[in-house]
ZADO-1210 file (C-alpha; in nm, 4 decimals, padded with zeros to 6 digits):
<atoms>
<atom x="07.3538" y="00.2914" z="11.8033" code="UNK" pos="1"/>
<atom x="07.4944" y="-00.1059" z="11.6735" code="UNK" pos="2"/>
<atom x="07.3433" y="-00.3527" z="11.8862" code="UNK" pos="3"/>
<atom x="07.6908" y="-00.5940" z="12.0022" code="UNK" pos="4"/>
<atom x="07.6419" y="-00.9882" z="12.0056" code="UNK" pos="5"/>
<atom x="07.7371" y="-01.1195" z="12.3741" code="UNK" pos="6"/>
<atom x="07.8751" y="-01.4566" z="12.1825" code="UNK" pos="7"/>
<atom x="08.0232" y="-01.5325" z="11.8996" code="UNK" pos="8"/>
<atom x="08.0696" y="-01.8376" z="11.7491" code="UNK" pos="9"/>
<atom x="08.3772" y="-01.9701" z="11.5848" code="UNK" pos="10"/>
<atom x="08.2113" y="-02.0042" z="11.2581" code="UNK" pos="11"/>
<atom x="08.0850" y="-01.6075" z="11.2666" code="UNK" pos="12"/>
<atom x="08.4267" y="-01.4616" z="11.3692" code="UNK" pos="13"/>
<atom x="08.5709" y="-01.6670" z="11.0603" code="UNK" pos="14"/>
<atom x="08.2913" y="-01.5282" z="10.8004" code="UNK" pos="15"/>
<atom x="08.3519" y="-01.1868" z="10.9359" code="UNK" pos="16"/>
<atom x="08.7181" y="-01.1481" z="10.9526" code="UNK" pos="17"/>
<atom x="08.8171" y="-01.3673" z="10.6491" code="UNK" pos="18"/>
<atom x="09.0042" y="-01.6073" z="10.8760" code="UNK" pos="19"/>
<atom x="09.0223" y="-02.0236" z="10.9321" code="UNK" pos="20"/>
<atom x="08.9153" y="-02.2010" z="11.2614" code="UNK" pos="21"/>
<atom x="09.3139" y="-02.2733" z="11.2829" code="UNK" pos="22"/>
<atom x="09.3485" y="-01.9348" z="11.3248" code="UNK" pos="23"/>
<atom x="09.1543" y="-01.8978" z="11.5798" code="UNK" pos="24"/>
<atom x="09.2098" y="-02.1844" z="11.7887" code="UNK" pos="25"/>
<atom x="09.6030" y="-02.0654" z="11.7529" code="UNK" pos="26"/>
<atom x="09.5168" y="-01.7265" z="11.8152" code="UNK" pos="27"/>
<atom x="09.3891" y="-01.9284" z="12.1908" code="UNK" pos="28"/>
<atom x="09.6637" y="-02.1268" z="12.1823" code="UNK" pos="29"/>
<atom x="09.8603" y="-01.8215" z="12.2022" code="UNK" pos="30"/>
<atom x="09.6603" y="-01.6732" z="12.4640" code="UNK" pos="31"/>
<atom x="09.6036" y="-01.3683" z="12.2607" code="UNK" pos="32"/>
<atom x="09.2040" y="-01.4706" z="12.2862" code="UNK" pos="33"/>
<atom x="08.9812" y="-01.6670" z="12.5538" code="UNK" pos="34"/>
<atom x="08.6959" y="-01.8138" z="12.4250" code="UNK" pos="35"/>
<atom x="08.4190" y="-01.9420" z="12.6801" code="UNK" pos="36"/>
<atom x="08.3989" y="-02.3324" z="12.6452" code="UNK" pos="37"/>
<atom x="08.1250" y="-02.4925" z="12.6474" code="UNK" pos="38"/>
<atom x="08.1589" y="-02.8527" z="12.6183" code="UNK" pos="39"/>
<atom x="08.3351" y="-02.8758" z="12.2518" code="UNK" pos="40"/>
<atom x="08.1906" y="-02.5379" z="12.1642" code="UNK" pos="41"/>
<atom x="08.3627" y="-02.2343" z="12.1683" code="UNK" pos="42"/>
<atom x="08.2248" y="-01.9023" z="12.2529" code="UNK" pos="43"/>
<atom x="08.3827" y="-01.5628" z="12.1551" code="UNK" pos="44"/>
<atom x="08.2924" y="-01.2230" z="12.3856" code="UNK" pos="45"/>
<atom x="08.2625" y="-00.9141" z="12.1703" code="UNK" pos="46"/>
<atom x="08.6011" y="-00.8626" z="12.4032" code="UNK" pos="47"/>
<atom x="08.7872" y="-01.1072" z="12.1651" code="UNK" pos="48"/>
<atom x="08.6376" y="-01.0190" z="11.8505" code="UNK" pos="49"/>
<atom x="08.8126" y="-00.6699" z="11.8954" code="UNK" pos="50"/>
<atom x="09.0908" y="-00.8513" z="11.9798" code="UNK" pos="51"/>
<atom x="09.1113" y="-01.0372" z="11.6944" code="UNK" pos="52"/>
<atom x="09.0692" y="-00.6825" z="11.4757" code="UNK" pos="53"/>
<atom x="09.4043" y="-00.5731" z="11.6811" code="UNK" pos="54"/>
<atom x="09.5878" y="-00.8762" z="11.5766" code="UNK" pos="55"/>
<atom x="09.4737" y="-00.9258" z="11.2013" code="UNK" pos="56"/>
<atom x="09.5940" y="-00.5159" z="11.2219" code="UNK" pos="57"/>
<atom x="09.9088" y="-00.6030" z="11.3372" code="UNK" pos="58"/>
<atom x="09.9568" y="-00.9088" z="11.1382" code="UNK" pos="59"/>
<atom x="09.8845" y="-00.6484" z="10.8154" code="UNK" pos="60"/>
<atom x="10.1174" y="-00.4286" z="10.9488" code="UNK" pos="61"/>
<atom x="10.4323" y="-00.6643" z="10.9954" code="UNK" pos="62"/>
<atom x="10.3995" y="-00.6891" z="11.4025" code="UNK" pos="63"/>
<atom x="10.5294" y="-01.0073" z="11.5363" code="UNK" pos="64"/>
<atom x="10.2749" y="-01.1790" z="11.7902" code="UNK" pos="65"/>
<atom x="10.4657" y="-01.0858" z="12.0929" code="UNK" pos="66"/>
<atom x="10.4522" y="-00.7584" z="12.0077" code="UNK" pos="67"/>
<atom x="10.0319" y="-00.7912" z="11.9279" code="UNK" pos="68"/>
<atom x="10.0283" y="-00.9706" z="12.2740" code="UNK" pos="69"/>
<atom x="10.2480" y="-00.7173" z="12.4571" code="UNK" pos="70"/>
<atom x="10.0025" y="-00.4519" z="12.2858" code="UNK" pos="71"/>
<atom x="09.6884" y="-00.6363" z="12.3661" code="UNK" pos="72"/>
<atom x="09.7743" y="-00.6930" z="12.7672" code="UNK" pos="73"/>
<atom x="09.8551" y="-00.3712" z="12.8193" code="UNK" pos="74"/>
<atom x="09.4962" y="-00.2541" z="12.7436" code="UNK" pos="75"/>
<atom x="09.3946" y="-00.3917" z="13.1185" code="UNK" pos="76"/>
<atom x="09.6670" y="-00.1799" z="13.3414" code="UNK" pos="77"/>
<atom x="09.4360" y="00.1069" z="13.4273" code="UNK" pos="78"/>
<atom x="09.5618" y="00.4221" z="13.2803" code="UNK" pos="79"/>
<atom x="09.2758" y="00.4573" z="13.0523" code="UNK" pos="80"/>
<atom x="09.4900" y="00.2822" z="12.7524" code="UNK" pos="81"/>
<atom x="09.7621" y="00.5464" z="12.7660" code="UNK" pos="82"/>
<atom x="10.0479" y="00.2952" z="12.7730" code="UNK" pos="83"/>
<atom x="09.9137" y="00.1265" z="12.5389" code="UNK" pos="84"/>
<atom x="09.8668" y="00.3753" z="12.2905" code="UNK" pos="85"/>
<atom x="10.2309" y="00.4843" z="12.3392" code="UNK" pos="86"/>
<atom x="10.3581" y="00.1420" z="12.3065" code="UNK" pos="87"/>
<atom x="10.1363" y="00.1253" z="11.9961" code="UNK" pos="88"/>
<atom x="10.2615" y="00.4622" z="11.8088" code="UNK" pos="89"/>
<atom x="10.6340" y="00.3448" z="11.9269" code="UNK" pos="90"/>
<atom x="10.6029" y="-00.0262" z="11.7413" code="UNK" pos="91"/>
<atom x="10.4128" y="00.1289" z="11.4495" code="UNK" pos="92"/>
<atom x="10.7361" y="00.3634" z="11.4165" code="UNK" pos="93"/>
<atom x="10.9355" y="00.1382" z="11.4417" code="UNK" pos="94"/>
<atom x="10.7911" y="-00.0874" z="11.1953" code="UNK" pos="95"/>
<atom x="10.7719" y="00.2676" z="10.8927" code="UNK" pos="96"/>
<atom x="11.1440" y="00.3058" z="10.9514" code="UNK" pos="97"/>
<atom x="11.2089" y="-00.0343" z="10.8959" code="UNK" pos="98"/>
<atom x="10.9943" y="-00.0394" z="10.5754" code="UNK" pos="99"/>
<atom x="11.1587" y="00.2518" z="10.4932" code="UNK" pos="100"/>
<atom x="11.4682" y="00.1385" z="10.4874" code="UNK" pos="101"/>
<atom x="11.3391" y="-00.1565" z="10.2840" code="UNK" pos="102"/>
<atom x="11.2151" y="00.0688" z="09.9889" code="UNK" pos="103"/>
<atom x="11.5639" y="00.1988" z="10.0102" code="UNK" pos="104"/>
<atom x="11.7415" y="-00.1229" z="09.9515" code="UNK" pos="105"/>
<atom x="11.4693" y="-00.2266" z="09.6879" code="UNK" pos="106"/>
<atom x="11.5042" y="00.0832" z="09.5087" code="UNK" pos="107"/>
<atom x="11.8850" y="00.0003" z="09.5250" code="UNK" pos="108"/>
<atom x="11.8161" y="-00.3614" z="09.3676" code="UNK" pos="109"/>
<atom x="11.5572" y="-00.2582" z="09.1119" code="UNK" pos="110"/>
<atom x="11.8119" y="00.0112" z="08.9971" code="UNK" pos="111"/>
<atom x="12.1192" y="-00.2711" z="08.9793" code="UNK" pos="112"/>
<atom x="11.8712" y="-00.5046" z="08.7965" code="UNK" pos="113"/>
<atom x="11.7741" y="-00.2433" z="08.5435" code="UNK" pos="114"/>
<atom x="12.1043" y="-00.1293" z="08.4446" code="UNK" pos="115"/>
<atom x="12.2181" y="-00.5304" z="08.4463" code="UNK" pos="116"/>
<atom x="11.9568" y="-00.6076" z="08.1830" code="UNK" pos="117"/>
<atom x="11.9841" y="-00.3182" z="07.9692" code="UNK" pos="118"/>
<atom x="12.3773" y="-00.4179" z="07.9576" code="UNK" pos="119"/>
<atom x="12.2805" y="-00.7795" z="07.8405" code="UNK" pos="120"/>
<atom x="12.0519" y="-00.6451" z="07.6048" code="UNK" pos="121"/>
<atom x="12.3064" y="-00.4010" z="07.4900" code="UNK" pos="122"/>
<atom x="12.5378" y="-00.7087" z="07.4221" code="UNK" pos="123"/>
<atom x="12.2869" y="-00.9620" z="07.2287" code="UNK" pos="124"/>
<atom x="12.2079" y="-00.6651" z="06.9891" code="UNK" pos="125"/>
<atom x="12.5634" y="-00.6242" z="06.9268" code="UNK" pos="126"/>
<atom x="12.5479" y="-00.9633" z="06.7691" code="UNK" pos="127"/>
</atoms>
């Protein structure tokens, strides 16, 4: 069984998830973590370093930070995370359709873009 750290500090989370202190501190800002102050120092519970996992995820992803937040909060309501899983599959949906349709209008582009340089080539060969 992995031992868990009851602190973190601001330096750790950084070397661990590849992120800068401005991160963080926005991340707080944002109230999407609370670090424990003390004095100038800030303290991270193993609570907000899984937090932070959710929201680098959802970052990756293409989730805006309201929808990370809205996804984060409901992890408290008391229906053993149900709600939030649903919101979670129902966001992550949404986002694959919209990527979907993304590819489709790339494809589209990369297509047009092919066929327009193949038609300028056609004409400087002509020459």
């Amino acid at each position: 069984m992995l031992a868990t750290k009851e602190h973190y500090s601001i330096g750790e989370l950084c070397d661990e998830f590849d992120v800068t202190a401005r991160a963080l501190r926005f991340y707080e800002d944002e109230a999407l973590i609370h670090p424990e102050r003390r004095g100038t120092q800030r303290l991270y519970s193993d609570r907000d370093r899984a937090r932070l996992a959710w929201i680098l995820r959802g970052k990756r992803v293409g989730l805006s930070l309201s929808d990370i937040k809205e996804l984060l909060d409901l992890y408290d309501i008391g229906d053993g995370r149900r709600t939030q899983r649903l919101k979670t599959v129902e966001r992550c949906q949404e986002q694959v359709d919209k990527l979907k349709r993304q590819r489709v209008d790339i494809d589209a582009t990369i297509t047009e873009l092919e066929g327009f340089i193949s038609l300028v080539q056609s004409l400087d060969q002509e020459k």
